[in-house]
Rosetta silent file (secondary structure, phi, psi, omega in degrees, C-alpha in Angstrom):
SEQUENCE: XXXXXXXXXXXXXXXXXXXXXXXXXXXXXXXXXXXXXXXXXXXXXXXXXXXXXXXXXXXXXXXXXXXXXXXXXXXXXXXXXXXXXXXXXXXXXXXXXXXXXXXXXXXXXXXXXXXXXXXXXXXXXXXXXXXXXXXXXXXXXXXXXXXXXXXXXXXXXXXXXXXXXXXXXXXXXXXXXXXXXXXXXX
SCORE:     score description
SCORE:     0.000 S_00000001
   1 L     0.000  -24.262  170.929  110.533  146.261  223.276 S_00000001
   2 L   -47.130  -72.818 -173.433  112.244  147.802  226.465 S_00000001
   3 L   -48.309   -4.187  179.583  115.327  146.002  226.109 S_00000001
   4 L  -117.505  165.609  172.344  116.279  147.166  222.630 S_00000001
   5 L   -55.536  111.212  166.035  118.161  150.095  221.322 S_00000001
   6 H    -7.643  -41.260 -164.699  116.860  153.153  220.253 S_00000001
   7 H   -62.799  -56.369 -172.892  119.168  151.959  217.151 S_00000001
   8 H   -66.291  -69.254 -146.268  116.689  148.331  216.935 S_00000001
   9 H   -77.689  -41.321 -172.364  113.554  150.344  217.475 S_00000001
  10 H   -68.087  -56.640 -161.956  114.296  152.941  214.357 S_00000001
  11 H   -31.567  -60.194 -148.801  115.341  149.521  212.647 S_00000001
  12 H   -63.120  -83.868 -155.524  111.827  147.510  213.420 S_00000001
  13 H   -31.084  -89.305 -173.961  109.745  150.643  212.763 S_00000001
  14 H   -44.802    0.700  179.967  111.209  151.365  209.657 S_00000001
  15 H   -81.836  -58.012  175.289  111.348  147.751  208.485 S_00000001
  16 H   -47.373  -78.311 -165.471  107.210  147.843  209.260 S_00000001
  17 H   -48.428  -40.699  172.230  106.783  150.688  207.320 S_00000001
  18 H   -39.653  -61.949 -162.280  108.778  149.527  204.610 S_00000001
  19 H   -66.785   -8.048 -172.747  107.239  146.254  204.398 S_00000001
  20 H   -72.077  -59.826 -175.659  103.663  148.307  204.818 S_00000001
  21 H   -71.195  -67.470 -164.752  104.632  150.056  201.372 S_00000001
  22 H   -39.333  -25.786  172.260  105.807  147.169  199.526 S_00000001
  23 H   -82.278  -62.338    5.712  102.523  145.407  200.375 S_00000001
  24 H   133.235  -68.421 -171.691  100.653  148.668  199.413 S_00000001
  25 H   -60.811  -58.405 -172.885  103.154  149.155  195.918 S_00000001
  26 H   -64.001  -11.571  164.992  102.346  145.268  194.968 S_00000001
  27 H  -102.712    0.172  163.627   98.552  145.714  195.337 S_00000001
  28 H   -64.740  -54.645 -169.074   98.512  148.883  193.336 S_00000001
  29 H   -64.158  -55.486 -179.998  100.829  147.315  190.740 S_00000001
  30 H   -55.998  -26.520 -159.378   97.932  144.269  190.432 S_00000001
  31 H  -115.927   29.213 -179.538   95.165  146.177  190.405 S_00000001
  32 H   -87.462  -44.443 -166.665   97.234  148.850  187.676 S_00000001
  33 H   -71.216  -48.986 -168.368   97.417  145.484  185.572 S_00000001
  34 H   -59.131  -21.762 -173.985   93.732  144.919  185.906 S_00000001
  35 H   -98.569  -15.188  161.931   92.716  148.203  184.851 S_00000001
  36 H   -84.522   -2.050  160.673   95.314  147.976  182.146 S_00000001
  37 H   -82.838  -50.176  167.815   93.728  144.397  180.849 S_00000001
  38 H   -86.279   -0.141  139.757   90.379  146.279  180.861 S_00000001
  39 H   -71.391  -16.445  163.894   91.257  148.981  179.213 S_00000001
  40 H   -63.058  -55.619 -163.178   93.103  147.016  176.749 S_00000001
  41 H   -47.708  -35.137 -126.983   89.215  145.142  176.246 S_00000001
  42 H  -102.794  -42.627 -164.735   88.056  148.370  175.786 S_00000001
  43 H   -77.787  -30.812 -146.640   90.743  150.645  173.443 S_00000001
  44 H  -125.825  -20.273 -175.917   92.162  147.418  171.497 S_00000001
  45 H  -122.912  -83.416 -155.511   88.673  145.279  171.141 S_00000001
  46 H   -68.575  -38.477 -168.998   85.413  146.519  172.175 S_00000001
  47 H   -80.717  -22.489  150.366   85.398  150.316  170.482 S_00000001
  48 H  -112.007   36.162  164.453   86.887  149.043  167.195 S_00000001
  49 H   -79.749  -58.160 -148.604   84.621  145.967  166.953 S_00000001
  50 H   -46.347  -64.454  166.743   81.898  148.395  168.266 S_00000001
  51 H   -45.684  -52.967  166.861   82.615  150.743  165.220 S_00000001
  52 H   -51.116  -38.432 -170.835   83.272  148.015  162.394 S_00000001
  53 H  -110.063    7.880  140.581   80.424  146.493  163.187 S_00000001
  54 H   -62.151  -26.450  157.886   78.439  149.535  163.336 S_00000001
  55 H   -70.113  -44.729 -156.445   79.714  150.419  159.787 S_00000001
  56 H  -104.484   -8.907  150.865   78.824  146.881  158.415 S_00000001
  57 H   -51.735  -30.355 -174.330   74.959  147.138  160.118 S_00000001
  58 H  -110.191   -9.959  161.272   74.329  150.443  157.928 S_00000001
  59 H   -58.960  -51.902  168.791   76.459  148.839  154.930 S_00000001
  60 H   -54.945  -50.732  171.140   73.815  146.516  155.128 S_00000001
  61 H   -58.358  -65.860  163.947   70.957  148.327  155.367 S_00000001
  62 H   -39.433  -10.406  152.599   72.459  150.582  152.081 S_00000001
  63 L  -128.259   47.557  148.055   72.677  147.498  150.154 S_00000001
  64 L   -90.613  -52.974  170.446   69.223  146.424  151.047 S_00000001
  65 L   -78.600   14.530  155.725   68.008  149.579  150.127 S_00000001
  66 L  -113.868   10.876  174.388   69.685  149.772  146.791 S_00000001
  67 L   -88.589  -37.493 -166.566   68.786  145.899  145.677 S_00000001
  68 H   -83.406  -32.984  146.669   65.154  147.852  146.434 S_00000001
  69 H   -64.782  -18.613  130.187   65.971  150.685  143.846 S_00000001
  70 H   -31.149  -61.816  173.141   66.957  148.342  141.920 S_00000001
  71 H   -58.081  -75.352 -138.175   63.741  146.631  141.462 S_00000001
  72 L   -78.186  -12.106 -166.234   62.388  149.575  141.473 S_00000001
  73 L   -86.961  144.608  159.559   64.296  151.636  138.610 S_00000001
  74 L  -104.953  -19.557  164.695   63.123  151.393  134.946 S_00000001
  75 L   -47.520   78.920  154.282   66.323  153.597  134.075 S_00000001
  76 H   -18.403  -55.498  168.159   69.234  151.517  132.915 S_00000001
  77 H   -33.735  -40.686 -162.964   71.037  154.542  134.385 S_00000001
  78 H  -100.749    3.547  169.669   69.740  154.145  137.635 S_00000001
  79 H   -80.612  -73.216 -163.890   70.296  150.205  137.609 S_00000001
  80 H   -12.096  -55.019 -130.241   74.039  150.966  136.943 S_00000001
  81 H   -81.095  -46.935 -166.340   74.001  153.283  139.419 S_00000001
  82 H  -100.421  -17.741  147.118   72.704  151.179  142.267 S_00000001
  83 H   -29.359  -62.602  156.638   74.785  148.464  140.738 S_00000001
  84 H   -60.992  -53.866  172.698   77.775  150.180  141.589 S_00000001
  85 H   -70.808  -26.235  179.025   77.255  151.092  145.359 S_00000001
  86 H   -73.352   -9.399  149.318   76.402  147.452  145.967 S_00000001
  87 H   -73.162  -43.555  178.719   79.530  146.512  144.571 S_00000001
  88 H   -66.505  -10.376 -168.770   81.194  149.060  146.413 S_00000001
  89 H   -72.217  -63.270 -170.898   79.522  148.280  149.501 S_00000001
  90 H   -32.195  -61.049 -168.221   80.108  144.778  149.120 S_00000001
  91 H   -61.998  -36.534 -164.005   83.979  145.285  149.186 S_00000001
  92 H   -43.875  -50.724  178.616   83.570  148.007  151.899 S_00000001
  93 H   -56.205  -41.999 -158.869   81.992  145.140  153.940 S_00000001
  94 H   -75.698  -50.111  172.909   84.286  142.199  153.028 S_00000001
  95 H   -80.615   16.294  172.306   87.317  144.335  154.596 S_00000001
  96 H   -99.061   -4.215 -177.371   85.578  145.427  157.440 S_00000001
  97 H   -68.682  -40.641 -164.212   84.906  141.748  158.238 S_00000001
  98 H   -92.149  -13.853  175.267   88.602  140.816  157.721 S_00000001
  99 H   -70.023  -51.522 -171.211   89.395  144.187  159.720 S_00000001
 100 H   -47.478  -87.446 -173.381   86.605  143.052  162.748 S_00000001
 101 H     2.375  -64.319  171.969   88.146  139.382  162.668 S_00000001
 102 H   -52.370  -21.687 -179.874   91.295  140.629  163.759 S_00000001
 103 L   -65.999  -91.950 -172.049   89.497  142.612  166.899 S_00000001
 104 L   -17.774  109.626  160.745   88.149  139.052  168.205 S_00000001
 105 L  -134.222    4.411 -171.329   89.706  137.336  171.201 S_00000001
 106 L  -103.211  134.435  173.612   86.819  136.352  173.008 S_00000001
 107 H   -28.351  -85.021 -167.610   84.571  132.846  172.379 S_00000001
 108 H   -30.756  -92.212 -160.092   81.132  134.758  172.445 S_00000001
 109 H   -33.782  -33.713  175.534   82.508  137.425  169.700 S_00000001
 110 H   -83.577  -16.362 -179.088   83.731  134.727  167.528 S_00000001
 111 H   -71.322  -40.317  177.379   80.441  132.607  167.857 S_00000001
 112 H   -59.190  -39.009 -171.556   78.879  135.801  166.868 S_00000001
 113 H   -71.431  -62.183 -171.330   81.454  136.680  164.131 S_00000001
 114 H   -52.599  -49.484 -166.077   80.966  132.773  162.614 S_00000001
 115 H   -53.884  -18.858 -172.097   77.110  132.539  163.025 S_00000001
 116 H   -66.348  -41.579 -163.097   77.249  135.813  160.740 S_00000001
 117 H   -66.097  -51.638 -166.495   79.064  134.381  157.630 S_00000001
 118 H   -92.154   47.093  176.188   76.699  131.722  156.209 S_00000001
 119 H  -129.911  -62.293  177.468   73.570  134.439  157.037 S_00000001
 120 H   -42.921  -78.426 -175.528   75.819  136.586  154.268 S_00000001
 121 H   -10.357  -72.670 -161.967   76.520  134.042  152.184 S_00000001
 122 H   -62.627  -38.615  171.434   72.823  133.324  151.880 S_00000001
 123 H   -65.706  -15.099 -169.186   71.747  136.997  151.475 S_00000001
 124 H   -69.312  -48.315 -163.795   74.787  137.867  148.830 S_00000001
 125 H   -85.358  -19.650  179.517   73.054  134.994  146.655 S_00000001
 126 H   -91.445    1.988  152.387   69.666  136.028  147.209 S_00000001
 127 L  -122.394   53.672  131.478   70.410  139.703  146.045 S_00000001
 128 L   -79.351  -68.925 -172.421   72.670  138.803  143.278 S_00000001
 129 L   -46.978  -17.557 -167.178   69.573  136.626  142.156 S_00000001
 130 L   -93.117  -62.567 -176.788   67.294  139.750  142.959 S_00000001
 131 H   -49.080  -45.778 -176.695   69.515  142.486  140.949 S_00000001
 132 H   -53.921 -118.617  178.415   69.906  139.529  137.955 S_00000001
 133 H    23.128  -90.934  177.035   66.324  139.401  137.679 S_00000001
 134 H   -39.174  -61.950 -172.022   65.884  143.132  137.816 S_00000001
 135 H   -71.574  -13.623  164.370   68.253  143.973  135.467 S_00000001
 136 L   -80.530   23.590  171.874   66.728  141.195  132.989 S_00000001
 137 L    89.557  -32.970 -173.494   63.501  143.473  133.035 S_00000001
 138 L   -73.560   58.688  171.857   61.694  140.894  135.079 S_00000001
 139 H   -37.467  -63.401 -173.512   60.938  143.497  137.450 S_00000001
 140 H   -67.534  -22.056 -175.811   57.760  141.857  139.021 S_00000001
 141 H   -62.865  -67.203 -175.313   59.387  138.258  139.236 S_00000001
 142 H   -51.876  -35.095 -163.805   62.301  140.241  141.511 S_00000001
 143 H   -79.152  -38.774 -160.137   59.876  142.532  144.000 S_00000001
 144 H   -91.341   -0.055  170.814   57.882  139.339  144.918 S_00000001
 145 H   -72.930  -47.781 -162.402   61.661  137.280  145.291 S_00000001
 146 H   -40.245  -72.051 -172.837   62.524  140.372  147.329 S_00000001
 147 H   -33.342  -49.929 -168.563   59.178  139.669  149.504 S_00000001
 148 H   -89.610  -13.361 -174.249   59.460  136.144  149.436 S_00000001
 149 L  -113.562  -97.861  171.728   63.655  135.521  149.667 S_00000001
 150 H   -30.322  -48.058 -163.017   65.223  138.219  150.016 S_00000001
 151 H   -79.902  -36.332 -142.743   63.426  140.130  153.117 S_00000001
 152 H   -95.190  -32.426 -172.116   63.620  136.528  155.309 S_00000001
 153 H   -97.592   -9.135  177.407   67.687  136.382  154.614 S_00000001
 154 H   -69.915  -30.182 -144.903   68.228  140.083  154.890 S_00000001
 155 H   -80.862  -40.569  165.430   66.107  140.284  158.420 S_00000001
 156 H   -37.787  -61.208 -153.850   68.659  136.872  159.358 S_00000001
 157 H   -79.641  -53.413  166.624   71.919  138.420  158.180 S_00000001
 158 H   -57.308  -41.193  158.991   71.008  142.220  159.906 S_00000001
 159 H   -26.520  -63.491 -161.572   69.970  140.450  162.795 S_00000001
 160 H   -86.387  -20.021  165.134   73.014  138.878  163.713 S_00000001
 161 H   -78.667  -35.118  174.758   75.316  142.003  162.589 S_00000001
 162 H   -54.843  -35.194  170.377   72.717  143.979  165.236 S_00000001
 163 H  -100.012  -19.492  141.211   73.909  141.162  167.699 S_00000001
 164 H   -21.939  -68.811 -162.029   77.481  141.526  166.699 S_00000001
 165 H   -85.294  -21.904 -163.377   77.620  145.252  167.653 S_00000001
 166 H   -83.914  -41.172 -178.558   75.376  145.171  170.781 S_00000001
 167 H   -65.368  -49.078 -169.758   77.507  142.466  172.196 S_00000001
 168 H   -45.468  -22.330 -177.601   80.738  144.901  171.418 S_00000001
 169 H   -63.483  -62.346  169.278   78.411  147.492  173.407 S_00000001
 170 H   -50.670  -49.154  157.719   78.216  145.448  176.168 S_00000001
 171 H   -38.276  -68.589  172.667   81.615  144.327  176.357 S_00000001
 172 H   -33.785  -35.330 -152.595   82.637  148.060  176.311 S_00000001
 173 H  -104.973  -22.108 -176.164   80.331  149.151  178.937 S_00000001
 174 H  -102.272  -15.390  168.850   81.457  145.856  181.280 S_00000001
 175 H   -81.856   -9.731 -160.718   85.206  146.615  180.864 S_00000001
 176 H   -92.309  -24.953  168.003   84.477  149.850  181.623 S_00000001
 177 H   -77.043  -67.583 -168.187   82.714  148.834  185.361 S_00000001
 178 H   -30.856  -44.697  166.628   85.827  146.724  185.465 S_00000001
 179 H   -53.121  -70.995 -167.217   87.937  149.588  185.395 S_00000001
 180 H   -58.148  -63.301 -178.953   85.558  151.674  187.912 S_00000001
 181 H   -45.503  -49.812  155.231   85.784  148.479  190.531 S_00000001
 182 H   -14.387  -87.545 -178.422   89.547  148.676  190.063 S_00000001
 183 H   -20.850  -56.372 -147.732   89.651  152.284  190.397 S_00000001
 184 H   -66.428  -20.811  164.172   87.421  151.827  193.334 S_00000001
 185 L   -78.411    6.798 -154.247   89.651  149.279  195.083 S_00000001
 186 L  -116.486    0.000    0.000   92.536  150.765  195.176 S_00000001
């Protein structure tokens, strides 16, 4: 290092330092992308699965509990009545399912998303069959299908939207470390 020129010495140093940043800028820029992949999970996947399928867990419960006012109504009026939100529910649900669907990029979430549909299916037909009933007067025939049908495929079908959103929780909550570990590397 004696032998070279002030000129050589500015060179070298500033070459180190360069190459110092550029090593420095390219692990920033990687670990920018990482916190921008988990923030994608979190902004573009987990918060609106977490909400859709938060929406279709109390959609459910509201047309559990209005198959049970159902039963329960001697009012034509008030069959109609409950008749109506469980149609409306019904659609409410089917497009948040086709909204969630679209969310899904992960295995687990889609194993979750499939095991869900034929747990619907089977509750859809056992409170069509429960409301039918009901509204043919055969009131007592429906409360013990409810007991006996109904209650075993709702607690299946809520189940598995309850393990739906709890995975999106989790998912939220692990891109969200993902981030902080980023953060924390840099």
């Amino acid at each position: 290092m004696q032998n070279m020129t002030i000129g050589k010495r500015l060179a070298l140093g500033f070459g180190v330092v360069i190459a110092i940043v550029a090593i420095l800028g390219a692990f920033t820029f990687v670990e920018l992308r990482s916190i921008q992949t988990a923030s994608d999970r979190i902004v573009v996947h987990a918060l609106p699965g977490t909400a859709l399928s938060g929406s279709i867990r109390d959609s459910v419960q509201t047309t559990y509990a209005d198959v049970l006012e159902h039963v329960s109504a001697t009012d034509p009026k008030d069959m109609e009545e409950s008749d109506a939100e469980i149609v409306e529910v019904r659609a409410k649900v089917t497009k948040e399912f086709t909204d969630y669907e679209k969310t899904i990029t992960q295995a687990d979430d889609r194993a979750n998303f499939d095991r869900i549909q034929p747990l619907r299916k089977a509750y859809l037909e056992k409170m069509d069959a429960t409301t039918k009933m009901s509204r043919e007067g055969k009131k007592a025939e429906a409360l013990a299908f409810v007991h006996s049908d109904l209650e075993a495929a709702f607690d299946a079908y809520s189940g598995a939207v309850a393990a739906m959103a709890d995975w999106n929780i989790t998912e939220g909550a692990a891109a969200g470390k993902d981030i902080e570990a980023a953060i924390g590397a840099t």
